[in-house]
N, C-alpha and C positions, 0 to 999 in steps of 0.2 A: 254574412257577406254583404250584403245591402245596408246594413250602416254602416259596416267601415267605407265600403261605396261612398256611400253619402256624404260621410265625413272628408272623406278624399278630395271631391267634389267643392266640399265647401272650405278646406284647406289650398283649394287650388294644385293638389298634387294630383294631374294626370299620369303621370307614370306608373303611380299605384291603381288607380280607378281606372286605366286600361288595362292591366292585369288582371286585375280581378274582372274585369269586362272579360277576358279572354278566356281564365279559369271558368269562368261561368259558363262560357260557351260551349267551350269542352266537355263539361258534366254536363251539358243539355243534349249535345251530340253523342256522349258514350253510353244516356239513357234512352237513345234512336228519336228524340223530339225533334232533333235538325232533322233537313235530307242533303245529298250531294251536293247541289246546287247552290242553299243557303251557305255549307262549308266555303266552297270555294270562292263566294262572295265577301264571308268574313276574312279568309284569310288575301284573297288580294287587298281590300282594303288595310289590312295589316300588316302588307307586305309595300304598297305605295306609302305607308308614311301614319296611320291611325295611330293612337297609342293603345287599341283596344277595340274590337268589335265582338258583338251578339247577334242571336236571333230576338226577335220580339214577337210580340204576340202571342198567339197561342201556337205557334211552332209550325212546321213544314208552310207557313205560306208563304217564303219567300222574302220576308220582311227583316233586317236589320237595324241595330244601330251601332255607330260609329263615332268613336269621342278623337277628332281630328283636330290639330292645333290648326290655326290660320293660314300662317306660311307654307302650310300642305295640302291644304282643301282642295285648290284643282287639281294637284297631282290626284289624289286620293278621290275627287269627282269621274276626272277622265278618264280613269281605269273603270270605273265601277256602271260609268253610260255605257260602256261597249257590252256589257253582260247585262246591263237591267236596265227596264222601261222607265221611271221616276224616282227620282233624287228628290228629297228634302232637307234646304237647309236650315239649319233649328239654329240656336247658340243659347248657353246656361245662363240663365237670369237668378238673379237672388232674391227676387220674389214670388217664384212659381207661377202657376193660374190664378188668373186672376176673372172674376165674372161682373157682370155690370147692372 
């Protein structure tokens, strides 16, 4: 599932790479790694406009990500300030990390 991710990602097909963002979330949640609170998180932002969110991390902390087109970000920000402390916005580069 994380290459075809990738490849999504780097074909520029968000509709599929939010999917499988979503799929994934699911089987993370059906093997008790989410809790309530991240659910409801992932799916408001997938209900304001994401093509896909997950938990990240190592599960129940409350941490997310969300692959958001532009034209929705605030929709999809504004919902998600009224439920959680800190928003980060990120955007895909084609160069990944880079160190100095």
């Amino acid at each position: 599932m994380t290459i075809k991710l990738a490849e999504s990602l780097r074909n520029k097909d968000l509709r599929t790479a939010g999917l499988l963002m979503n799929i994934n979330h699911r089987l993370l949640s059906a093997i008790g790694v989410s809790t309530p609170k991240v659910d409801m998180i992932v799916n408001t932002a997938v209900k304001k406009g994401a093509y896909g969110a997950k938990l990240t991390g190592a599960g129940g902390g409350g941490s997310i990500i969300a692959l958001v087109e532009e034209n929705k970000l605030e929709k999809v920000k504004s919902s998600l300030e009224k439920k959680i402390k800190k928003i980060f916005i990120s955007s895909i580069v084609e160069d990944g990390v880079k160190t100095i």
